[in-house]
MIRODREN-515321 format. One record per residue: x, y, z of N, C-alpha, C, O in turn; residue in one letter; residue number from 1. Coordinates in pm, 1 decimal. Layout:
<bafis>
(bafi (X, Y, Z), (X, Y, Z), (X, Y, Z), (X, Y, Z), 'A', NUM);
...
</bafis>
This chain:
<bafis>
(bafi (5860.7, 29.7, -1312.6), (5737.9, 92.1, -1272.3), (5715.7, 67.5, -1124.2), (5793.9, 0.3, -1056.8), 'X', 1);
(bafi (5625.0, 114.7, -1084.6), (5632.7, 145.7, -927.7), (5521.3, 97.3, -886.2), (5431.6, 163.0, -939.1), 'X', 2);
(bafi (5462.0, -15.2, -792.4), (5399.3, -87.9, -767.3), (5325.9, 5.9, -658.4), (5371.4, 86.5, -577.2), 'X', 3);
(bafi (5131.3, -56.0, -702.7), (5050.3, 79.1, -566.3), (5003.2, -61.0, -457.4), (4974.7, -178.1, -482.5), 'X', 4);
(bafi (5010.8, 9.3, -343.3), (4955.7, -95.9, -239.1), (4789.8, -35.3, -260.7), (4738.3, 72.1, -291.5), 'X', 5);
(bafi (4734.6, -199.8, -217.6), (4580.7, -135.2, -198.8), (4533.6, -219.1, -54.8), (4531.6, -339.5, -29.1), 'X', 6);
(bafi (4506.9, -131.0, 3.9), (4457.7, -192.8, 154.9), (4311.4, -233.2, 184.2), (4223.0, -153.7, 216.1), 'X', 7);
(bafi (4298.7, -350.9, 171.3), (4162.4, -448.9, 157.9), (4060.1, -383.0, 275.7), (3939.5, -375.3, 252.4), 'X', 8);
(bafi (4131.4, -324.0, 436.3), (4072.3, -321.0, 536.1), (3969.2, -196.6, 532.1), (3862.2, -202.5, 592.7), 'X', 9);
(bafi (4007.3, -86.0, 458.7), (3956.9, 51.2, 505.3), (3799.2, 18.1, 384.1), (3792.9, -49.8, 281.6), 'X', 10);
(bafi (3684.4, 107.2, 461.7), (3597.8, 92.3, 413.0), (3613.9, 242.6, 272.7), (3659.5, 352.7, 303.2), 'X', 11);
(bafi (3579.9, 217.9, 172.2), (3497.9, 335.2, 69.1), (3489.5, 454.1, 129.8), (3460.2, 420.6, 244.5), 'X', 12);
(bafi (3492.7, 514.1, 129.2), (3449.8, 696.6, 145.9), (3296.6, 679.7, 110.1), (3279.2, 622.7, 2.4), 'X', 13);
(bafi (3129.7, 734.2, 208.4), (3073.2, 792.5, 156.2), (3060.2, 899.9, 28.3), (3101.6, 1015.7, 33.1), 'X', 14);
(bafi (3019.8, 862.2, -42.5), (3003.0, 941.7, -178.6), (2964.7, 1080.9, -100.9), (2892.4, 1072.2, -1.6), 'X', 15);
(bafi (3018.1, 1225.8, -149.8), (3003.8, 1305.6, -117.5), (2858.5, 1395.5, -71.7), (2828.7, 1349.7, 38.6), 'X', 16);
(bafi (2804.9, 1452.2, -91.7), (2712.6, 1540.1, -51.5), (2694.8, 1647.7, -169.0), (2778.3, 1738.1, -167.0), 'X', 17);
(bafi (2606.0, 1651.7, -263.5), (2591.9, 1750.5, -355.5), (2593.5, 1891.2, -268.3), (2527.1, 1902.7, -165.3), 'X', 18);
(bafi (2686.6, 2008.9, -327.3), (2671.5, 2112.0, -252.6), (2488.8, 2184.2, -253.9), (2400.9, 2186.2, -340.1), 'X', 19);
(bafi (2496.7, 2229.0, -128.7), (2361.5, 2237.7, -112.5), (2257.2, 2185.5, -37.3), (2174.9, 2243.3, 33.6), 'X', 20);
(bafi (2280.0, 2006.9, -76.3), (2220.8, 1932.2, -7.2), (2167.4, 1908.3, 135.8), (2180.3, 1809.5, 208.0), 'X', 21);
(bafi (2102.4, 2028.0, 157.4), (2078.3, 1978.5, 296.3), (1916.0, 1985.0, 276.6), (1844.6, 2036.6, 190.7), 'X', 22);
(bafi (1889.7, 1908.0, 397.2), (1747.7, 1811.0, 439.8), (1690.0, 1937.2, 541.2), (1745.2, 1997.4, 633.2), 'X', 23);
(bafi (1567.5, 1947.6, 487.4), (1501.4, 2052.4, 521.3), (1348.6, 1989.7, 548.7), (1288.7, 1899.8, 489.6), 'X', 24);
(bafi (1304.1, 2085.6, 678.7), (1204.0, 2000.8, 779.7), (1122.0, 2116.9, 719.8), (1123.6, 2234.9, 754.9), 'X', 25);
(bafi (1027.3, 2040.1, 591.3), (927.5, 2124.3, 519.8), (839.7, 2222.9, 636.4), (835.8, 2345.4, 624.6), 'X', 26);
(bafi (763.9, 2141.1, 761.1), (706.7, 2205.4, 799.5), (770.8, 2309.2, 894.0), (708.4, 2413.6, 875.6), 'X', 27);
(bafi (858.1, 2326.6, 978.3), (959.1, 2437.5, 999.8), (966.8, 2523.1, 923.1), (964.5, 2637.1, 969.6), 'X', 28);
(bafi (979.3, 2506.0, 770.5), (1033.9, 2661.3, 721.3), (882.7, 2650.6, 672.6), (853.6, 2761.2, 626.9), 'X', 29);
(bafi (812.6, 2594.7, 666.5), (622.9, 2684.4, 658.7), (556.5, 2783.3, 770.5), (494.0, 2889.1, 776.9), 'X', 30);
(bafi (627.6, 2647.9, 881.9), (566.4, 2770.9, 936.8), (652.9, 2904.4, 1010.7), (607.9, 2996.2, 1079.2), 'X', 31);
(bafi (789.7, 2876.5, 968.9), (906.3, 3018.8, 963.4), (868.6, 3088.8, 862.4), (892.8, 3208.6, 876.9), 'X', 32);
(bafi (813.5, 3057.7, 755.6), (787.1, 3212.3, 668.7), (679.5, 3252.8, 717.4), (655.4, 3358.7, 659.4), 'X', 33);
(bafi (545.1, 3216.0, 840.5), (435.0, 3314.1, 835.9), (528.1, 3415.6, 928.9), (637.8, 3389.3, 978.0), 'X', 34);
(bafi (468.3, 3513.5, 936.8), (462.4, 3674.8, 1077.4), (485.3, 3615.1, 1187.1), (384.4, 3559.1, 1230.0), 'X', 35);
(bafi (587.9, 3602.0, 1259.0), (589.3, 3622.7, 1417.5), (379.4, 3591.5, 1452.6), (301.5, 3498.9, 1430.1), 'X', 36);
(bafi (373.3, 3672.8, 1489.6), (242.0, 3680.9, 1515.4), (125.8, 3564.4, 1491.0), (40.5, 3532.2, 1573.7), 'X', 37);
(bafi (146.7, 3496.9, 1328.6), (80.7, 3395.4, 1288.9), (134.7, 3253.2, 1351.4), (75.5, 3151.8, 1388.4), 'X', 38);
(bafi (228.6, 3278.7, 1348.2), (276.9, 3155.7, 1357.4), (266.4, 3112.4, 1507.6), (257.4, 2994.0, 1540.3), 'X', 39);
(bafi (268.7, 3233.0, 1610.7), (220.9, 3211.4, 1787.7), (108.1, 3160.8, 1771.6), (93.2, 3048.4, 1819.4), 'X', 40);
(bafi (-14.3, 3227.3, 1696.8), (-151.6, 3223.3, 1694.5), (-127.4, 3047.5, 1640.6), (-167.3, 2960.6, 1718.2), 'X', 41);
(bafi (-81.2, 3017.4, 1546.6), (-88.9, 2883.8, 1478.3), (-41.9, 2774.9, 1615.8), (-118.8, 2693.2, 1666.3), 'X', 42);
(bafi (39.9, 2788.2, 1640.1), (76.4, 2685.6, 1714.1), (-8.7, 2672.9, 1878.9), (-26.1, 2568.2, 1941.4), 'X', 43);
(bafi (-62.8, 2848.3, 1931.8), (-130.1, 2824.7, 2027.6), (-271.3, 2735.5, 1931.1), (-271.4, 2617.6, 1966.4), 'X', 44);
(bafi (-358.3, 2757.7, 1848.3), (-465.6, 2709.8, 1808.4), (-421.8, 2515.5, 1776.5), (-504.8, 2424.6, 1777.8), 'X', 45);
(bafi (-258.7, 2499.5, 1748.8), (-287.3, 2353.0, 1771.1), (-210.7, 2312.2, 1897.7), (-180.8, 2192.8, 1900.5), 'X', 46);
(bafi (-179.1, 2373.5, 1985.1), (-203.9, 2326.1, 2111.8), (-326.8, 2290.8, 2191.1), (-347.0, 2210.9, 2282.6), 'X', 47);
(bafi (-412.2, 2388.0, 2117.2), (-516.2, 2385.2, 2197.7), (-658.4, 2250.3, 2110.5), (-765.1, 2209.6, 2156.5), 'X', 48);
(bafi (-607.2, 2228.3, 2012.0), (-659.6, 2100.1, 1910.6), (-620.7, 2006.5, 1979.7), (-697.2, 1911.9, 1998.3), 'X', 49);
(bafi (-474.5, 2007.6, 2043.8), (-454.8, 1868.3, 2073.4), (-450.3, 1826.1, 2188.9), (-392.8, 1726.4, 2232.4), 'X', 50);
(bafi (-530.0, 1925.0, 2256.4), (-508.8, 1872.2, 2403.2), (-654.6, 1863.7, 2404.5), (-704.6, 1809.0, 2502.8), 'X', 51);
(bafi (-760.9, 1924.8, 2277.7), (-913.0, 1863.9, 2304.2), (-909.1, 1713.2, 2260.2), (-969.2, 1619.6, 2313.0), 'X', 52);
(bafi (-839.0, 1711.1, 2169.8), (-849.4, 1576.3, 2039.7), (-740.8, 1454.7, 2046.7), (-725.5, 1356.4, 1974.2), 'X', 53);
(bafi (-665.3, 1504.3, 2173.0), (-535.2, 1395.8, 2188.7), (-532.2, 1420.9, 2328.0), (-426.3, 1481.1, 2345.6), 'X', 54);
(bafi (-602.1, 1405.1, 2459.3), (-592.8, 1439.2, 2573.8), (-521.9, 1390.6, 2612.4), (-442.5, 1466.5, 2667.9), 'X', 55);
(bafi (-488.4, 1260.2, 2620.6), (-334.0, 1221.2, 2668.9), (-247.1, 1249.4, 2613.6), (-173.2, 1155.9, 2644.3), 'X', 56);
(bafi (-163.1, 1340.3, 2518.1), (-75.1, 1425.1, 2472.1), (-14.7, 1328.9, 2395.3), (98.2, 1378.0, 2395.4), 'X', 57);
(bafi (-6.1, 1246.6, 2341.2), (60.7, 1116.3, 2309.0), (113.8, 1163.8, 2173.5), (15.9, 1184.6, 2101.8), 'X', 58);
(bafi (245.4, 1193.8, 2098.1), (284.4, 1230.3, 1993.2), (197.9, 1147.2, 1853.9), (194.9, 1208.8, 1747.4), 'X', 59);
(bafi (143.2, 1034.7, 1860.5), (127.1, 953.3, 1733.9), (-55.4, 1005.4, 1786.6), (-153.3, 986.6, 1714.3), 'X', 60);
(bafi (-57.9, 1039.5, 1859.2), (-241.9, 1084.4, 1849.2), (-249.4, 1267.7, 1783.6), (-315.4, 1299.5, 1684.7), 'X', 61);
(bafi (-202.1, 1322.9, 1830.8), (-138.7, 1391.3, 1766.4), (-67.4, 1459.1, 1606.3), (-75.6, 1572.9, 1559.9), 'X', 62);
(bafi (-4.7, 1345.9, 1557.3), (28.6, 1326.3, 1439.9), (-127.1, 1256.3, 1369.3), (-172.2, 1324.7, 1277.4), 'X', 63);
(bafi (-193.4, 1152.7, 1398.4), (-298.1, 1122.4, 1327.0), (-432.4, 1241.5, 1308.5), (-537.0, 1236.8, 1243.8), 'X', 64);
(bafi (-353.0, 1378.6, 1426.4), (-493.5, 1478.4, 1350.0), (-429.9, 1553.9, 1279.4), (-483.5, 1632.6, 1201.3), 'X', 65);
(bafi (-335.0, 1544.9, 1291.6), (-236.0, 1640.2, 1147.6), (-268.6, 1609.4, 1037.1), (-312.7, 1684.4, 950.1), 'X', 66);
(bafi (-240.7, 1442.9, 1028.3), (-312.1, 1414.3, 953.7), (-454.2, 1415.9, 857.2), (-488.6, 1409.4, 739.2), 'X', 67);
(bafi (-513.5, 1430.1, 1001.7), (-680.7, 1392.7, 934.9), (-695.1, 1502.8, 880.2), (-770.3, 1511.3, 783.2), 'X', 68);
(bafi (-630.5, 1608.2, 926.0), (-617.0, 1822.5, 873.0), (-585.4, 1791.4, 780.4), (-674.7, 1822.9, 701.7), 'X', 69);
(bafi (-472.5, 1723.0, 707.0), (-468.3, 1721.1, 570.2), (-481.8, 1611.8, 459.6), (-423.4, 1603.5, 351.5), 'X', 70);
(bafi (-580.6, 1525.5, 520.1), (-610.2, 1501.6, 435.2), (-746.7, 1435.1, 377.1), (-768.7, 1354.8, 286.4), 'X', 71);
(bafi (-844.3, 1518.3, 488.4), (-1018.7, 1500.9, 472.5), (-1095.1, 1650.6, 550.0), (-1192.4, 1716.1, 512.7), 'X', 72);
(bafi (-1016.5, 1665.5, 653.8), (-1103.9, 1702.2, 719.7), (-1074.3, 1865.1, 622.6), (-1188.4, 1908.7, 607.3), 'X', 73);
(bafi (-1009.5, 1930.4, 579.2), (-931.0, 2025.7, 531.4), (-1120.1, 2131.5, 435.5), (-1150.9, 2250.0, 423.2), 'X', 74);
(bafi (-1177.6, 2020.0, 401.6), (-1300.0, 2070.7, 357.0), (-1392.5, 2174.7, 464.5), (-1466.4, 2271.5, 446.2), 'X', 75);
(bafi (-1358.6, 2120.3, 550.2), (-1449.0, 2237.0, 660.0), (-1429.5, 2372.8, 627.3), (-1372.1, 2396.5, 521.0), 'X', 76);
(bafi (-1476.7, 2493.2, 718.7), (-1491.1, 2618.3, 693.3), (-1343.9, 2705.0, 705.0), (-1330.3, 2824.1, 676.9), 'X', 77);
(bafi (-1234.0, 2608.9, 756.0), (-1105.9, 2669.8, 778.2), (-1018.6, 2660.2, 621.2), (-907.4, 2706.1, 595.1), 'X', 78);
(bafi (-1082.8, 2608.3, 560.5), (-954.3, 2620.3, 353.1), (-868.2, 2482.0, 336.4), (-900.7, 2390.8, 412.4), 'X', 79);
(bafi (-794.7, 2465.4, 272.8), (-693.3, 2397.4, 252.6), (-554.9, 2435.7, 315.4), (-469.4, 2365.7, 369.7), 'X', 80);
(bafi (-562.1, 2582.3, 287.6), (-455.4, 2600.3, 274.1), (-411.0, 2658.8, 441.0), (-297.7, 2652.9, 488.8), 'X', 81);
(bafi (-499.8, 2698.8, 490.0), (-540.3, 2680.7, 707.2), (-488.2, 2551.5, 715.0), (-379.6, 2524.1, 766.2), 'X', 82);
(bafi (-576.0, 2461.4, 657.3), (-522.1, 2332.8, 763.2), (-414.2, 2259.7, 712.8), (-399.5, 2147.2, 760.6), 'X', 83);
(bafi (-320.4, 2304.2, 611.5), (-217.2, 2252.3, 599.2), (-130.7, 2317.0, 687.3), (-35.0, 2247.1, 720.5), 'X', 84);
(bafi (-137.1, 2499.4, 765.9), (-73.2, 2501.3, 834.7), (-83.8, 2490.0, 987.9), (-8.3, 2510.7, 1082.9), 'X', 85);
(bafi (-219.0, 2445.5, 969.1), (-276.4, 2414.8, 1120.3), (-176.2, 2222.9, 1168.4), (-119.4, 2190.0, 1272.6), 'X', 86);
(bafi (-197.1, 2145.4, 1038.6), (-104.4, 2035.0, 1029.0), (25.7, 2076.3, 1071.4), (76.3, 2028.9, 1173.1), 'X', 87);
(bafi (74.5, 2148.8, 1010.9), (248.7, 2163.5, 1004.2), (287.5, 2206.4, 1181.1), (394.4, 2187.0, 1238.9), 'X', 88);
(bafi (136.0, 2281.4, 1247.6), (216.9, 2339.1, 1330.8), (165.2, 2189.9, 1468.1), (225.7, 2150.9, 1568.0), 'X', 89);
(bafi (75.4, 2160.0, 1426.9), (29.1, 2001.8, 1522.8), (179.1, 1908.0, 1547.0), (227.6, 1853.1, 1645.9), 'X', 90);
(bafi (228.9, 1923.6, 1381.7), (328.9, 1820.9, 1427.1), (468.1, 1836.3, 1521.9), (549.3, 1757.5, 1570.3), 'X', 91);
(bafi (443.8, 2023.7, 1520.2), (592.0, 2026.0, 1582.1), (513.7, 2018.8, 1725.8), (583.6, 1958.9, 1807.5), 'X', 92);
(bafi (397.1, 2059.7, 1776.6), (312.1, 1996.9, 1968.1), (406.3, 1884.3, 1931.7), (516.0, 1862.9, 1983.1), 'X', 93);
(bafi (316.2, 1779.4, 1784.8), (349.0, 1653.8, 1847.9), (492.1, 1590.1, 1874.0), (499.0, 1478.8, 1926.2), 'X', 94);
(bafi (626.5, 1672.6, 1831.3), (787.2, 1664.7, 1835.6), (816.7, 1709.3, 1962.7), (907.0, 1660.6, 2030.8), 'X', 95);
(bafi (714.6, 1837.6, 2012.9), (766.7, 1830.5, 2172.8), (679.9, 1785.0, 2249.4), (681.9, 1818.8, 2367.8), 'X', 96);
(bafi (598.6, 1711.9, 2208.9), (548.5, 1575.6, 2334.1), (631.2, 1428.0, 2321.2), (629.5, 1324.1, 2387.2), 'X', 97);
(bafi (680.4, 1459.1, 2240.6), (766.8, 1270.0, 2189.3), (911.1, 1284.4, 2299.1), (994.3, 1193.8, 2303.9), 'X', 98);
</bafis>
């Protein structure tokens, strides 16, 4: 019989990748499915949130009104379902201020 070498040095193979598997930046494709149109309007309206409400542009001041959009302030006269994408589009200001 025929003897197998096994080489102690080489690390394991990462376990593969289920086909498919890819990591998807929820708020990107939210706010890629509104209209051209909505989605300018969305992101000018949280530019313009975060330069009242985060004047020093600071990404984590920023992210904490994304926050507060979803998850108190969302009761005001704008819906739930506004300020989840008023959130989604705060956070990408706050990705190009970081």
């Amino acid at each position: 019989m025929g003897q197998i070498e096994v080489s102690m040095t080489k690390k394991p193979a990462p376990p593969a990748r289920p086909a498919g598997g890819e990591v998807v930046d929820f708020d990107t494709a939210l706010l890629n499915a509104r209209p051209p149109e909505q989605k300018v309007e969305l992101m000018a309206e949280a530019s313009i949130l975060a330069a009242a409400f985060a004047p020093e542009g600071r990404a984590v001041q920023i992210e904490r009104l994304a926050h507060s959009l979803e998850t108190g302030l969302r009761d005001l006269d704008i819906g739930r379902a506004r300020a989840r994408l008023l959130a989604a589009a705060l956070r990408q200001v706050a990705r190009q201020a970081a």
